[in-house]
Each structure stands twice: as structure tokens, then as C-alpha cells.
TORKOL-4160 file (C-alpha; in steps of 0.2 Angstrom, whole numbers, padded with zeros to 4 digits, m for minus):
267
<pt num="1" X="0000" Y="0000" Z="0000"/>
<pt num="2" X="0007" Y="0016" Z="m0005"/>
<pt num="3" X="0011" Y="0026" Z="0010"/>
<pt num="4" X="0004" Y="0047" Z="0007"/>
<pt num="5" X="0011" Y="0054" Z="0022"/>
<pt num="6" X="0019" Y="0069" Z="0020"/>
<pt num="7" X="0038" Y="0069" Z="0026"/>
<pt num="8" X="0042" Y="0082" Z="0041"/>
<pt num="9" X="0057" Y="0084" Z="0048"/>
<pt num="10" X="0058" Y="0096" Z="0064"/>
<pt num="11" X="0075" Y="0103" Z="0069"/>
<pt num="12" X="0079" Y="0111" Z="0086"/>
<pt num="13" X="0090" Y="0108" Z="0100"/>
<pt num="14" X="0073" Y="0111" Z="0112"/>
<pt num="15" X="0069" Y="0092" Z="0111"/>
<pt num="16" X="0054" Y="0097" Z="0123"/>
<pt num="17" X="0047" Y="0106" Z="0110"/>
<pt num="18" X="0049" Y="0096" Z="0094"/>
<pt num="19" X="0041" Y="0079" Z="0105"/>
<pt num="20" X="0025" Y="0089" Z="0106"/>
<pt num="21" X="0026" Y="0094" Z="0087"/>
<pt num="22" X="0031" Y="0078" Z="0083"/>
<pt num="23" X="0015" Y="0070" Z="0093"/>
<pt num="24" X="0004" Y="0081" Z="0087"/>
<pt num="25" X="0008" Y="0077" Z="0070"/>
<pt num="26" X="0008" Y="0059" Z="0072"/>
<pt num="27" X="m0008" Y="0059" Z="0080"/>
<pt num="28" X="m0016" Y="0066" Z="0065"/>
<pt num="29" X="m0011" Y="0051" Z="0055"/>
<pt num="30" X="m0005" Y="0063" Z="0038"/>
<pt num="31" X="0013" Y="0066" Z="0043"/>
<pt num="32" X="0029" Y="0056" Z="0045"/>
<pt num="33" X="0040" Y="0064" Z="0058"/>
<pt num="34" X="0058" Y="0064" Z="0058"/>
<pt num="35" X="0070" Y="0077" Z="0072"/>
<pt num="36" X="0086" Y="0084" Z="0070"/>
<pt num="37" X="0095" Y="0095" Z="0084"/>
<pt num="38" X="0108" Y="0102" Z="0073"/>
<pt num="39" X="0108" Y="0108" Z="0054"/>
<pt num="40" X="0122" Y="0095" Z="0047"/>
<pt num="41" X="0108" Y="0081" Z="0055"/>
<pt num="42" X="0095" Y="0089" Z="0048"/>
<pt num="43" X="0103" Y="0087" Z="0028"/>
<pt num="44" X="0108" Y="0070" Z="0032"/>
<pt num="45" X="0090" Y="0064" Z="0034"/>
<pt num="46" X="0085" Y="0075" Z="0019"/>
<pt num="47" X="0096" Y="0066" Z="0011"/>
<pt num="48" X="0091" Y="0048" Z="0015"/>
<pt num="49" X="0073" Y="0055" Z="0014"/>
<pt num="50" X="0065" Y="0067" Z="0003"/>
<pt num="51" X="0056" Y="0080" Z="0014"/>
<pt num="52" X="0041" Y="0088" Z="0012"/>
<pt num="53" X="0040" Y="0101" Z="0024"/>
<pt num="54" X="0053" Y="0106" Z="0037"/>
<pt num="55" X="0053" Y="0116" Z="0054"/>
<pt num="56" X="0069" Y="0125" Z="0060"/>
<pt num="57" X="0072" Y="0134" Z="0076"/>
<pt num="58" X="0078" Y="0152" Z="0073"/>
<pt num="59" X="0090" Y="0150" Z="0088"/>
<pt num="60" X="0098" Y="0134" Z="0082"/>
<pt num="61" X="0111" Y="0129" Z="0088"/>
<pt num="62" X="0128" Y="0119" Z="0082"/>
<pt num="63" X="0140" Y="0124" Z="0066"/>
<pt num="64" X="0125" Y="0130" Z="0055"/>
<pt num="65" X="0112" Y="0143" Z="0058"/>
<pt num="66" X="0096" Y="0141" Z="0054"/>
<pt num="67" X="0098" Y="0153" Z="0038"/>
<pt num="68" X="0112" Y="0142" Z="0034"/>
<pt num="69" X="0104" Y="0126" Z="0036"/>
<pt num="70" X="0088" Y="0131" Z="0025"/>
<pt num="71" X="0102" Y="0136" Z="0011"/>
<pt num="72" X="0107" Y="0116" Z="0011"/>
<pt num="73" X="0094" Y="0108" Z="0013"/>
<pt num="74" X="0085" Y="0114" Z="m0002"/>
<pt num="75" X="0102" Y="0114" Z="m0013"/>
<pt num="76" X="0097" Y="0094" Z="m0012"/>
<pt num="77" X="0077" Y="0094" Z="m0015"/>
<pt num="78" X="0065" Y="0109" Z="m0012"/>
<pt num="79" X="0055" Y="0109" Z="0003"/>
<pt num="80" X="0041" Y="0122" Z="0012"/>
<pt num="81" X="0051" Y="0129" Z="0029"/>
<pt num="82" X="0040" Y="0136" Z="0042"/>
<pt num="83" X="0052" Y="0144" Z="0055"/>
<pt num="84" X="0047" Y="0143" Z="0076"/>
<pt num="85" X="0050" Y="0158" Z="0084"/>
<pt num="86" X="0053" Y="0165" Z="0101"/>
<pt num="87" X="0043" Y="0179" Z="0104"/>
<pt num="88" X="0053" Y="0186" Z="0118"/>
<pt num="89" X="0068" Y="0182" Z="0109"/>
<pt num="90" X="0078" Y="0196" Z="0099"/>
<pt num="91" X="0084" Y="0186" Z="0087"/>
<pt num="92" X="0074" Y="0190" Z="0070"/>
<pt num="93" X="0069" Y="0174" Z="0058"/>
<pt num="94" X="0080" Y="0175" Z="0042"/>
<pt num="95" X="0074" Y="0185" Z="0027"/>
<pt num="96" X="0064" Y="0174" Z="0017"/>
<pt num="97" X="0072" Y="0175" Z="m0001"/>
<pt num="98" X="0064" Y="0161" Z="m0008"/>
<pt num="99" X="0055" Y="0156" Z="m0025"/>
<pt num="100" X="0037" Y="0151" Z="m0020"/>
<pt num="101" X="0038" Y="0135" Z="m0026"/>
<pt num="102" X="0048" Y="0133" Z="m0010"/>
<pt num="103" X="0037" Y="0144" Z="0001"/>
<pt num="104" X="0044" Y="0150" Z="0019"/>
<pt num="105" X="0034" Y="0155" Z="0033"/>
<pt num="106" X="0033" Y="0157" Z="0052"/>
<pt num="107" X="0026" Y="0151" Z="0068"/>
<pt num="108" X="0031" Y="0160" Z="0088"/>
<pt num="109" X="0032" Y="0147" Z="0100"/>
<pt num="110" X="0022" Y="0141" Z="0110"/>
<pt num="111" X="0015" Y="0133" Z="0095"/>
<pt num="112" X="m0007" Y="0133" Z="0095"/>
<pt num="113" X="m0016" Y="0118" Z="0088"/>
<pt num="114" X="m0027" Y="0128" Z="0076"/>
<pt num="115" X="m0010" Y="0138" Z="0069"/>
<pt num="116" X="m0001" Y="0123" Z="0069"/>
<pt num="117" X="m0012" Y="0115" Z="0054"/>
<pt num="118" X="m0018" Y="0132" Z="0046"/>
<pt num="119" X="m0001" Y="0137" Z="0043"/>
<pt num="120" X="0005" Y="0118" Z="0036"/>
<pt num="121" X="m0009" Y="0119" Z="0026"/>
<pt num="122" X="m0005" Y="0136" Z="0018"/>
<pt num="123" X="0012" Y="0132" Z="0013"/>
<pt num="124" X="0012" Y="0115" Z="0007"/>
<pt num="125" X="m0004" Y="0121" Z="m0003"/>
<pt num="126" X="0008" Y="0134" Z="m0010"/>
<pt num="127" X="0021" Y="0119" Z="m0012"/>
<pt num="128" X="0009" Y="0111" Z="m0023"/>
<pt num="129" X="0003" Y="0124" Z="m0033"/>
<pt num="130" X="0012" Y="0125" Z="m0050"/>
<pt num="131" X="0009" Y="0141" Z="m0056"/>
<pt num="132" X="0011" Y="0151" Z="m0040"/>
<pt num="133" X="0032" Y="0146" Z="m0045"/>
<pt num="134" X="0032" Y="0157" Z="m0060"/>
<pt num="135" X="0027" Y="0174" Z="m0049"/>
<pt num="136" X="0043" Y="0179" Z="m0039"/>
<pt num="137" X="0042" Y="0181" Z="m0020"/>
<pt num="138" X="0050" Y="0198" Z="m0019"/>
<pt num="139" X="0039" Y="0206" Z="m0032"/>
<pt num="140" X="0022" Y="0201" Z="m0025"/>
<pt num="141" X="0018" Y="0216" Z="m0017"/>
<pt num="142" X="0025" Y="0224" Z="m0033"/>
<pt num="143" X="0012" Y="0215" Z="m0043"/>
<pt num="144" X="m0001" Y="0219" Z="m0033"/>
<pt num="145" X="m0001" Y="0235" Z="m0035"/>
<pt num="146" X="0006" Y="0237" Z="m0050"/>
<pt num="147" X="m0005" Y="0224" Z="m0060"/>
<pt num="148" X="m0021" Y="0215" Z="m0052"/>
<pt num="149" X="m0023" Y="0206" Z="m0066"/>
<pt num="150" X="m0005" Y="0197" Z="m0065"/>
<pt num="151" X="m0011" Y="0189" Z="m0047"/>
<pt num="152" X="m0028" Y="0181" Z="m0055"/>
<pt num="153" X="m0016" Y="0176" Z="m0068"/>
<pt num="154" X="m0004" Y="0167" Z="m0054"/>
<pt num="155" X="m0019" Y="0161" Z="m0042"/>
<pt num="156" X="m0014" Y="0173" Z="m0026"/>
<pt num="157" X="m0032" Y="0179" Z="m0024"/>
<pt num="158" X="m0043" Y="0164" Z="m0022"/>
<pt num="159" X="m0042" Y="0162" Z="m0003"/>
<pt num="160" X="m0063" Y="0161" Z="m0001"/>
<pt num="161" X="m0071" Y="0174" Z="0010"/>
<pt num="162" X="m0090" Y="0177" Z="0012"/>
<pt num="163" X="m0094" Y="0192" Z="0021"/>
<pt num="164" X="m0114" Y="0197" Z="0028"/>
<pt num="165" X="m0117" Y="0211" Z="0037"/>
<pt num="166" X="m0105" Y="0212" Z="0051"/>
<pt num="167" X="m0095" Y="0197" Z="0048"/>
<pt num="168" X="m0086" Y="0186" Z="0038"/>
<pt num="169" X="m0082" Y="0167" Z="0035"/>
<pt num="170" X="m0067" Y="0160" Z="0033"/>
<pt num="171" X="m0061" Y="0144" Z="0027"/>
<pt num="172" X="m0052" Y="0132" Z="0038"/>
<pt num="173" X="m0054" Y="0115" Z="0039"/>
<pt num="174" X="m0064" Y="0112" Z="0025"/>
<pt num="175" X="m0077" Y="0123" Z="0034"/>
<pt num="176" X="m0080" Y="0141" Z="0033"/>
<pt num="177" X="m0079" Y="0150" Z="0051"/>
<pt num="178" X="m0088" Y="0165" Z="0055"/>
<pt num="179" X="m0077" Y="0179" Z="0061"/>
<pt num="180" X="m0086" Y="0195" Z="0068"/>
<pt num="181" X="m0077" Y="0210" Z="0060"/>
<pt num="182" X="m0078" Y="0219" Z="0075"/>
<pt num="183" X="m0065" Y="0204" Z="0083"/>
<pt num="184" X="m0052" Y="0207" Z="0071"/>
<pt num="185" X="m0036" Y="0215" Z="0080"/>
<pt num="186" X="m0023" Y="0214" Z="0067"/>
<pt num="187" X="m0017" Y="0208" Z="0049"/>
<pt num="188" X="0005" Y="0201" Z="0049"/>
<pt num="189" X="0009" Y="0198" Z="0032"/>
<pt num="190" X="0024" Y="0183" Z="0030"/>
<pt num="191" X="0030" Y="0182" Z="0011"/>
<pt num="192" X="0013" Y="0175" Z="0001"/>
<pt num="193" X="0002" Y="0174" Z="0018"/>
<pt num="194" X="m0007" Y="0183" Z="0029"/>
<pt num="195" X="m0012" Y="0179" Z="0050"/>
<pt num="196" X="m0027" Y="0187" Z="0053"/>
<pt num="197" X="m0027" Y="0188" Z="0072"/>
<pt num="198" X="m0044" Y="0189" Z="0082"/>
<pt num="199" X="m0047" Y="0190" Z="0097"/>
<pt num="200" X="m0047" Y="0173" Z="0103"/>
<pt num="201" X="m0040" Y="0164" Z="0086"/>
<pt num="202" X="m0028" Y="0168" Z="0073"/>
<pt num="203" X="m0031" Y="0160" Z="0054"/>
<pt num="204" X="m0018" Y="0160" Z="0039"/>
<pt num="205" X="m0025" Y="0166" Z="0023"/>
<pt num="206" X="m0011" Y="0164" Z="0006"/>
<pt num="207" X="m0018" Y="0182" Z="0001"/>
<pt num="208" X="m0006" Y="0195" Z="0001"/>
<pt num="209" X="m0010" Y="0210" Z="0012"/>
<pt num="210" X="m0015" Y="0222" Z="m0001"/>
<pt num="211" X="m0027" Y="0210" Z="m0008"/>
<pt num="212" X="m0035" Y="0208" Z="0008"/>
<pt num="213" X="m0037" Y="0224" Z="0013"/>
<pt num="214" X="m0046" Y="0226" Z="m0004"/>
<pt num="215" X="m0059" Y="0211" Z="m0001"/>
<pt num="216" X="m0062" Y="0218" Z="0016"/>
<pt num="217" X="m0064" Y="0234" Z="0012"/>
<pt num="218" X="m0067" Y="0242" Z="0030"/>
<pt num="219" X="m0061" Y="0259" Z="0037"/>
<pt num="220" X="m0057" Y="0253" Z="0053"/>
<pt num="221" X="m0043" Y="0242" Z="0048"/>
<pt num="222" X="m0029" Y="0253" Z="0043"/>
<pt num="223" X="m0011" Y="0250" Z="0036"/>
<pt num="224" X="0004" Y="0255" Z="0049"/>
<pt num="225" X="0018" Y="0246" Z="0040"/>
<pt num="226" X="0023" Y="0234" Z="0025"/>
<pt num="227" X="0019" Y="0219" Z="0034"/>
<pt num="228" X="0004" Y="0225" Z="0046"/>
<pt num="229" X="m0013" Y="0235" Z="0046"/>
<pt num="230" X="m0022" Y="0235" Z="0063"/>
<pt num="231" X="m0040" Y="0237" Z="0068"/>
<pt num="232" X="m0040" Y="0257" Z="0074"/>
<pt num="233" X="m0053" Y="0255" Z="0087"/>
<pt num="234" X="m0043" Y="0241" Z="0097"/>
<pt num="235" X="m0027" Y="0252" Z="0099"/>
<pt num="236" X="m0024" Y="0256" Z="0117"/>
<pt num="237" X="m0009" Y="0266" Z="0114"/>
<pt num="238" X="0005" Y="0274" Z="0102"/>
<pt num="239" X="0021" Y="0281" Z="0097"/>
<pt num="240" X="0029" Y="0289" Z="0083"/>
<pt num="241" X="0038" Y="0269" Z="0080"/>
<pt num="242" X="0022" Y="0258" Z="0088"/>
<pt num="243" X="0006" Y="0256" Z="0090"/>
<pt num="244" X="0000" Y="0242" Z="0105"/>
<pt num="245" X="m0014" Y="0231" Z="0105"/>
<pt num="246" X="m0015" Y="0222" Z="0122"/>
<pt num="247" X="m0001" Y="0211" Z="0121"/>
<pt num="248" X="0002" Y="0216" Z="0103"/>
<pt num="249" X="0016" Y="0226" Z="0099"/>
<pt num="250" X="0016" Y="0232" Z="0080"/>
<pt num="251" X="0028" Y="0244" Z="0069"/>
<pt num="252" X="0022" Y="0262" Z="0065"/>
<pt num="253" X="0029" Y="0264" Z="0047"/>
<pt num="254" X="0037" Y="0279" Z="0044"/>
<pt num="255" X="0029" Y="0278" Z="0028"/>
<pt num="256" X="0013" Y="0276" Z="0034"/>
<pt num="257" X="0013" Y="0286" Z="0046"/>
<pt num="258" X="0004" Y="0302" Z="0042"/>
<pt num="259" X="m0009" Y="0289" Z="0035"/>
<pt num="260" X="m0014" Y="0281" Z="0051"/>
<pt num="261" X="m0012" Y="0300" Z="0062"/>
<pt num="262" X="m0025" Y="0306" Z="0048"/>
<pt num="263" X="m0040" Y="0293" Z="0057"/>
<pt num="264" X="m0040" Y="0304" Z="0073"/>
<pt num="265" X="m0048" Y="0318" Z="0075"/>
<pt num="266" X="m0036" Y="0331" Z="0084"/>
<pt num="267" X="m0048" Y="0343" Z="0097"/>
């Protein structure tokens, strides 16, 4: 019997971490799980076994970085990386310059269930669509501005969103979940995807930011960087560099910041 697992390989030096990925993956009966605590382990396995879809520690440790050992694993065979993060960690995950037929995103640790499947299933969705390889990473924001017709051309705006009155559904699962607009706190943009972050769940739509703004379409989320727009009426507080959301803290954009200063009205 043909065996349709999907290959993972997990590869950290926190092995506390990786044997609850690596649980959890198991569990759901579609993924074969391998671990590596170093980056020259982590090739060798590639090597014996084609892998589908790798985790890597930002903060790993041994001879390689984690930038590093991203580079050689896919001078063998390409793969989706999805990086884990520390939040509290200054350490920033490498810059993802990456074709999209080898799609690269993020997850901050402690991982969630429900981000844990959303995000696998956005980049190896990604993985597998051949088109999406043609379209640059780096020049996606650049096309979507530039040419909206090039991104139906290249697939990037068919993540299904229904909207009625005050909400919308999003799919996930296979089943579309109503999200109240109201809920939404902020949008992070990470190469072809976007979290949208609520206020008790976060989802991962392979949109680009600029496209769901547009689909959305509402006044009170507003764009304060590159990478974020945030719901105006949740924001507690603000600098001339940040603007905070509860626990969030997100970048003010020098860019745009004349843009978000112009939704206040100054008495």
C-alpha cells in the first residue's frame, strides 16, 4: 500500500518542543516525523529522505544557523520551511528569499493547535501549486499593486471569503468559520500569507495584504507598515515607532505614518 504521508522533519535543539510537534503530527495520522538537533543532521536525513516540509528553530544551535541550514537543505530537493520563533527572543527569523515553489513562513512558539495545521496547510498548498512558482516572491507586493490582473493570472487571490453584514467566513478545515469583524485586531503579512489575528483565534490566509485589505474593504482596519494594518478602534496606545494592541506590539511605518495619524480627530 502506497504510503501518502507527508515527510516532516523538525529541527531544534529544544527536544521538549519538537516531541510535542512531533506528537501532534503523528496523531493526525497525515505526517511522517523525523528530528534533527543540529543543521548537518538535519541534511543527512533530507538526504536519506525526501522532505516535504521542514521546521527550523531560529535560535539553532551547532555549526550551522538556521539561515544556513535552510540554504542546504534545499540545494538537495525543495521543501516548504516554516520557522518557530521565540517571541521574547531578539533574534529575528532570516529574510525569506525564496522562489514560491519553495514557500517560507513562520510560527512563535508556544506553538497553538489551530496555527499549527492552518499554517502547514498554507504552505504546502503553496508547495503544490504549480503556477504560484512562476510569480517571484519579492515582487508580489509589486504586482499587486502594479498589475491585479497578473495575481488572478498566478492564483494569489482565491483564498474564499464570504462576508454578511457584520462578519465574515473564513475557510479552515474544510469549513468556513464566521469571524465577527468587529473581533479582528490585526493583519501580519509573511511572504505569500497573511495571519489574521482575532481576538481569541488567529487564521492564515495565502492572500497578500494588499489583496485583503481590498476584499475587506473596511475603514477601521488601517495599514501601519509593510507587513501590518491593525484594527484602529482596538489600539490602546502609540508612538511615533508603535502602536499596541493588548499584548500586541506592531511597527508604526514611517511611511505610513501620516496615514494612520489622519483617522484621529485632533480637538
Amino acid at each position: 500500500m502506497k504510503n501518502n504521508k507527508r515527510k516532516v522533519l523538525l529541527i531544534s535543539h529544544d527536544t521538549s518542543s519538537t516531541a510535542y510537534l512531533a506528537q501532534v503530527l503523528e496523531k493526525s495520522g497525515s505526517y511522517a516525523v523525523k528530528t534533527a538537533t543540529t543543521g548537518r543532521a538535519a541534511v543527512g536525513i533530507h538526504k536519506q529522505t525526501a522532505i516535504d516540509l521542514a521546521f527550523c528553530d531560529v535560535e539553532l544551535k551547532g555549526n550551522w544557523s538556521s539561515a544556513e541550514t535552510v540554504r542546504q537543505l534545499r540545494l538537495l530537493n525543495p521543501l516548504a520551511i516554516i520557522y518557530l520563533t521565540d517571541p521574547a527572543s531578539e533574534q529575528l527569523p532570516p529574510p525569506a528569499q525564496t522562489n514560491p515553489a519553495n514557500p517560507v513562513t513562520y510560527l512563535h512558539k508556544p506553538v497553538s493547535f489551530d496555527e499549527l495545521f492552518q499554517t502547514i496547510d498554507a504552505v504546502v498548498g503553496s508547495l503544490n501549486d504549480k503556477s504560484v512558482a512562476k510569480l517571484p516572491t519579492e515582487r508580489l507586493e509589486e504586482v499587486e499593486l502594479e498589475d491585479r490582473s497578473e495575481l488572478k493570472k498566478h492564483k494569489l487571490g482565491r483564498e474564499a471569503i464570504f462576508m454578511i453584514d457584520d462578519n465574515i467566513f473564513i475557510k479552515y478545515n474544510y469549513q468556513f468559520v464566521k469571524v465577527a469583524l468587529n473581533d479582528i485586531i490585526l493583519l501580519e503579512a509573511n511572504n505569500m500569507y497573511v495571519t489574521l489575528i482575532t481576538t481569541n483565534r488567529k487564521f492564515v490566509l495565502r492572500l497578500t495584504l494588499s489583496s485583503l485589505l481590498e476584499r475587506l474593504n473596511l475603514e477601521t482596519l488601517v495599514r501601519v507598515h509593510r507587513s501590518f494594518a491593525i484594527n484602529i478602534q482596538k489600539v490602546d496606545l502609540f508612538t511615533e515607532h508603535e502602536v499596541i494592541i493588548g499584548q500586541h506590539r506592531v511597527p508604526l511605518g514611517r511611511h505610513f505614518r501620516r496615514q494612520f495619524i489622519d483617522h484621529f480627530q485632533f480637538r
